[in-house]
N, C-alpha and C positions, 0 to 999 in steps of 0.2 A: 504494500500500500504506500502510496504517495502520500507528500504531506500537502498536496492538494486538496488530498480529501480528509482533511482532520483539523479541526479545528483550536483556537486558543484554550488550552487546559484548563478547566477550573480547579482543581484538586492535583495533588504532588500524587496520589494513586490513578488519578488518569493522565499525566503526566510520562510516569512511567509506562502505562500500556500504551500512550501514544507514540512512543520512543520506541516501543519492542517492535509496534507496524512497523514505521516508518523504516525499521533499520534490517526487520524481517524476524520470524519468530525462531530458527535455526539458529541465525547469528544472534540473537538476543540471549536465549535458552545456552549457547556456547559459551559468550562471553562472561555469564554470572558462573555455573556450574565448574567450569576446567581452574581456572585462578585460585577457584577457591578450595576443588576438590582435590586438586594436584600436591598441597600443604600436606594432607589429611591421609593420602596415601604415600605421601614421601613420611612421614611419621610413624603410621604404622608398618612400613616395611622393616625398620629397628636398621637400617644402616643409613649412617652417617655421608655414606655418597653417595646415595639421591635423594636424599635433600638435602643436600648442597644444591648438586643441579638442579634439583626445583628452585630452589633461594634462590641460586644465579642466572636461570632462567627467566624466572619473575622481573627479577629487579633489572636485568640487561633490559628486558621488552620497558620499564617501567621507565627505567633514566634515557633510553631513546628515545622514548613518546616526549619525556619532557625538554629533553635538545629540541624535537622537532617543533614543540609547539612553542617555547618561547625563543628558538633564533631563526626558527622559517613560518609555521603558521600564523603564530599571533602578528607580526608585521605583514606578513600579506593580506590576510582576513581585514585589517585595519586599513589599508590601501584599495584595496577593490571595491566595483565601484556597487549602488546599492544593489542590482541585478545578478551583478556575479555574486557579489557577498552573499546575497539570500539563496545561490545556487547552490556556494562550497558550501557553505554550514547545513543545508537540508541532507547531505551527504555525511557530514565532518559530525555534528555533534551531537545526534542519536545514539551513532555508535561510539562517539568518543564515552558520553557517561553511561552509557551500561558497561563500556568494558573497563573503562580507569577504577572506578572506584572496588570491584573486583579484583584486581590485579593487587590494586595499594593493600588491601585486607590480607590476600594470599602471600603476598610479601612482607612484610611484618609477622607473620604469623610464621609462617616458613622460619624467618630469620629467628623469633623466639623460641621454636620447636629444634633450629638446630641448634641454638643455645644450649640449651637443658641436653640432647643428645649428648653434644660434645663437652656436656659438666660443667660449661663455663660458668652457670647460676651459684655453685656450689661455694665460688670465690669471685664475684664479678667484679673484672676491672674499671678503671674511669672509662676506657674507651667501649666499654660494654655497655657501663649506665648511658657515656653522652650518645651509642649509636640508638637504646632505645629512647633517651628523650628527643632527639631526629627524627624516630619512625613516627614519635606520639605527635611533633608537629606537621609532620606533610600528611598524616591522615585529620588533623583538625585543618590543615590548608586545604584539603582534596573534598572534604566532607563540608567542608565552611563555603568559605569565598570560590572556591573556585568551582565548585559546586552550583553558587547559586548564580555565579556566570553564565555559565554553559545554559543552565538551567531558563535563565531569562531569556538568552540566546533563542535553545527550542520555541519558548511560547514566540516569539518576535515572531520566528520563522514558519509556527505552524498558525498564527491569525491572519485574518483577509487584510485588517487592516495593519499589516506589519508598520512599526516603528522604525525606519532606517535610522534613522539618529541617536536613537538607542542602542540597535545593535550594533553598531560601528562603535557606539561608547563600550559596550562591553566586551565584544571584538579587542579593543586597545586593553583594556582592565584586567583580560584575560591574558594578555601576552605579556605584559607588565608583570603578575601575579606568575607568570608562568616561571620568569625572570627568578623570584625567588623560590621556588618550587625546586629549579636545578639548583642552584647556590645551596641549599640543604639538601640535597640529593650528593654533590659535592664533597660538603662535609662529612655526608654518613659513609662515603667511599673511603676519606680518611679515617674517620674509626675502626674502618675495617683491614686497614693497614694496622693501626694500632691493637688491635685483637692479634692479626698476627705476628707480630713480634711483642706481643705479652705485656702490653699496656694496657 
C-alpha cells in the first residue's frame, strides 16, 4: 500500500500500522522480529562467539545507518526540493522507524548478554559502566527526539495537506540530531577499545 492511500495518523497505534502498509507487512514483521530475536538466540546458544557476531553485526548495521543519515541523508532530505523531499521520505522513513528502533534494543541487549557471558558484570570496569551509560543515551536519543522526528516526518508525508515547511524543518532537526547520534556511537566504539585492553 501507498501512502497515497492513508491518511494523517491520529493515534501512535495507527501510526505504526500505517508504517507497517506503507513499508509492506514482510518487511515490517522482519524488521521488528530478527534484531530482536537474533540477541535471544545468540544467548541461548551458551557461546561467546555468536554473540559477539550478533553484537557486531547489530551494531556495524547500527553505526552505518547513523554515518549515512547524519553525513548523506539528513543534508540531502534538507536540500530537496518539496516534491522530491515528500518522495524520498515516503520511501526512507517507514522503514527507517520500524527497523532502527529494533536494531538499537537488539544491540544493547546483545552487548549486555555478552557482558555477563564473558563475566565482565562480575568486576565491571569504567569502560564497561561509560559503554552502558552510551547505550542508555542513544536508546533515550533513538526513542526520544529522534523518534519523534521521523515520526512527525511520517504524519507530514502520509496527510493530503502535507506541511513542506515543517518537514524540511524536521528533515534538518533530524540530520543535526543525527550528528550526535554518531558522536556517541563514537565514543561507545572507544569503550570498547577500552574493554579490550582491561579498562
Amino acid at each position: 500500500m501507498s501512502l497515497a492511500e492513508i491518511q494523517r495518523p491520529t493515534s501512535r497505534r495507527e501510526r505504526y500500522r500505517f508504517m507497517a502498509l506503507a513499508a509492506s507487512k514482510p518487511f515490517a514483521v522482519g524488521a521488528v522480529l530478527v534484531p530482536l530475536l537474533l540477541p535471544v538466540v545468540g544467548y541461548l546458544s551458551g557461546d561467546v562467539r555468536v554473540m559477539f557476531t550478533v553484537h557486531l553485526f547489530l551494531g556495524a548495521f547500527w553505526f552505518g545507518t547513523a554515518v549515512l543519515g547524519a553525513v548523506v541523508l539528513g543534508p540531502v532530505m534538507g536540500s530537496l526540493s518539496e516534491e522530491a523531499n515528500v518522495e524520498f521520505a515516503e520511501g526512507f522513513v517507514p522503514r527507517m522507524n520500524l527497523l532502527m528502533e529494533p536494531v538499537s534494543v537488539g544491540v544493547v541487549g546483545s552487548g549486555i548478554g555478552l557482558a555477563g557471558m564473558m563475566g565482565l558484570w562480575a568486576s565491571p570496569t569504567p569502560s564497561l559502566w561509560a559503554a552502558l551509560g552510551l547505550a542508555v543515551a542513544l536508546l533515550v536519543l533513538g526513542f526520544g527526539p529522534l523518534h519523534k522526528f521521523t515520526a512527525g516526518m511520517f504524519d507530514e508525508i502520509a496527510a493530503e495537506d502535507t506541511d513542506h515547511e515543517r518537514l524540511a524543518a524536521l528533515n534538518r532537526k533530524y540530520g543535526m540530531l543525527s550528528m550526535v547520534e554518531l558522536l556517541l556511537m563514537v565514543a561507545i566504539v572507544a569503550t570498547m577499545s577500552g574493554l579490550r585492553w582491561g579498562f
